[in-house]
Residue, then its C-alpha position, 0 to 999 in steps of 0.5 A: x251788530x248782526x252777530x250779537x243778535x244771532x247770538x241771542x236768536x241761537x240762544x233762544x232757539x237752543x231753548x225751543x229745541x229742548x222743549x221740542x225733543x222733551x215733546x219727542x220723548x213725551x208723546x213716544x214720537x222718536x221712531x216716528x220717522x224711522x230713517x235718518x237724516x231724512x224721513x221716510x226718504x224724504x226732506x219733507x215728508x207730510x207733517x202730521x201725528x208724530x211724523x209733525x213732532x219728530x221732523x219739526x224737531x229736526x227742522x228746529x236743529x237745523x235753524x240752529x246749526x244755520x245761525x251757528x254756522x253764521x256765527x262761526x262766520x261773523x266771528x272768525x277770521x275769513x281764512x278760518x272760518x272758510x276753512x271750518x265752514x267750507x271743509x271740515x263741517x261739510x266733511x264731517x256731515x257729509x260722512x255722517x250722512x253717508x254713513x248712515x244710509x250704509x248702516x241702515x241699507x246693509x247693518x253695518x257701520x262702513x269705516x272710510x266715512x266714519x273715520x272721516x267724521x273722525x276727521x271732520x272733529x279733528x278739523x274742529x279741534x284745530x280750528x278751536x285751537x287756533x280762534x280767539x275770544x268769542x271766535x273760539x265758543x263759535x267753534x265750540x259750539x259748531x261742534x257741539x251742534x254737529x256732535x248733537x245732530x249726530x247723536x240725535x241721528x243714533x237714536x233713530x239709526x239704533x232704535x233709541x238707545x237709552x245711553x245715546x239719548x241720556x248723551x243726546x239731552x246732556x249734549x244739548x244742555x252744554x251747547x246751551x251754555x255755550x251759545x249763552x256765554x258768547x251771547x252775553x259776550x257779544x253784548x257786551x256783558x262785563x263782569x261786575x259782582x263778584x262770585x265765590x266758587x260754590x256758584x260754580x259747584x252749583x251749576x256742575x250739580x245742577x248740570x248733574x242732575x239734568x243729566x241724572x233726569x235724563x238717565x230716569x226718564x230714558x230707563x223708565x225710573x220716573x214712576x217707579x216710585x209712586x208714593x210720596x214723600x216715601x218710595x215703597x213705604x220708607x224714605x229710602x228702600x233697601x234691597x231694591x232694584x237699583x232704578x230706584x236708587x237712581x229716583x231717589x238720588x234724583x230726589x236727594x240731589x232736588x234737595x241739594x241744589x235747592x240748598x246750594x242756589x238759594x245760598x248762592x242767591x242770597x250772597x250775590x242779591x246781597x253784593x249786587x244789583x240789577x240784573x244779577x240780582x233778579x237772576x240770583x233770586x230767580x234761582x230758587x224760585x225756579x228750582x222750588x218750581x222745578x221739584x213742584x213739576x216732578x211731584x206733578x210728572x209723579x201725581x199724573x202718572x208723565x202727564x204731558x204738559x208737566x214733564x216737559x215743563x220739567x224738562x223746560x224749567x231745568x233748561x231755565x235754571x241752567x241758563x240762569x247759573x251760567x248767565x250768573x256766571x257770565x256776570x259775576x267775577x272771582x271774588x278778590x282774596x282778602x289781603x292779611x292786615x299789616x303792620x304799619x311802616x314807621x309804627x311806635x314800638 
């Protein structure tokens, strides 16, 4: 079925896309085009230094937005899907647009197309509420994308806010759990080994701390603390500014969910096979990966290929927790034992 492949097809290309906005940020390629949504007033502006990084990254959105949108056709009843996919998206980019021309002509935000994007989100949650099984993810994930193209369109409209592109990272981590859920569903994927609910406090902690990576990275914390093991001389300085608090939760949260997958991992390798198992042991070598890369972005002061192997890697432990939980079902509650009917007294 055409729709279970361009489940997969998104999946992948919401990885490609991570990776590409991790080279954004890394090679300073952000303002490379300084309008928005087109490019030094162009769809299509000459490809070349950080023009080539930052629109191929846009170009990558839009692929996805397109099989999203196709999604949302293939697994929608046709009335709902014409109605989201006819009206309230176009609305609402089509607004966001406008909006953004006016903002960047005159300063100012104008109030009809923003309240219409307003609307346009409205229309989704609508939709939302009335889809069914992997029709309702599609619509999740439609307006998950629509929301990222727009904070991604923040960045370039405000000149990089730093709490827009925390927003931007953490928005795009969520859609790649979502496009992965209705991915695995599509295929058919049925819950087979059974999960307590630490598996689900280890994917928030992770999801944290990829969003507590970006926060470090968008308000220059990354190098703030060169020494290691240590942070200016101690474990953990005191009377400090408080972007090196920020670094060393970072740091204490590595720890953390290093302790909470790998006891993840050895009770679900324990009650499963195949691929839940691979994906289980899969974790904690991702993560002991993952804190590797962070001592190298630290070691070579940002160097490229390290930090966004970081970036990439934590987008990877994502997706293994989410597909876990995908495979795994709730674990049944133990039944108290009891006494037998017509037992001798």
């Amino acid at each position: 079925m055409w729709v279970r492949r361009l489940a997969a097809v998104a999946a992948f290309l919401t990885l490609v896309l991570i990776v590409a906005g991790g080279l954004v940020t890394n090679t300073d390629s952000g303002l490379a085009c300084p309008d928005w949504p087109t490019c030094f007033g162009s769809p299509m502006p000459p490809m070349v230094g950080g023009v080539l990084v930052e629109h191929s990254h846009r170009l990558i959105a839009t692929a996805v937005g397109l099989c999203t949108l196709g999604l949302c056709i293939g697994t929608l009843p046709r009335r709902l899907w014409l109605l989201l996919c006819g009206v309230f998206a176009p609305l609402l980019l089509g607004s966001a647009f406008v909006a953004a021309r006016t903002q960047q002509r005159d300063g100012g935000l104008p109030v009809l197309p923003t309240l219409l994007v307003l609307a346009g989100f409205a229309g989704c949650a609508w939709a939302f509420a009335r889809a069914r099984g992997p029709g309702r993810l599609s619509v999740l994930a439609l307006a998950l994308v629509m929301a990222q193209g727009l904070l991604g369109g923040l960045t370039v409209i405000y000149r990089l806010p730093s709490t827009v592109l925390v927003l931007h990272l953490a928005t795009s981590m969520l859609f790649l759990a979502v496009a992965l859920v209705l991915a695995w569903q599509l295929a058919g994927a049925r819950a087979a080994a059974p999960r307590t609910p630490l598996l689900w406090a280890t994917a928030g902690a992770t999801y944290f701390q990829i969003v507590l990576g970006a926060a470090i990275r968008h308000t220059g914390a990354g190098l703030i603390c060169t020494d290691l093991p240590y942070c200016r001389g101690a474990l953990w300085p005191i009377g400090v500014h408080p972007a090196v608090h920020l670094h060393m939760l970072h740091r204490a949260v590595a720890f953390a969910v290093l302790a909470l997958v790998s006891v993840n991992a050895f009770r679900l390798a324990r009650a499963s096979t195949g691929v839940v198992r691979a994906l289980a042991w899969a974790g904690p070598v991702l993560v002991l990966a993952q804190i590797a890369l962070g001592i190298l972005t630290i070691v070579t002061f940002k160097d490229l290929l390290p930090v966004t192997a970081h970036l990439l890697v934590a987008a990877l432990l994502l997706a293994d927790l989410v597909s876990l939980l995908v495979l795994t079902r709730p674990a049944e509650a133990r039944q108290p034992a009891r006494e037998a009917v017509g037992a001798p007294v």
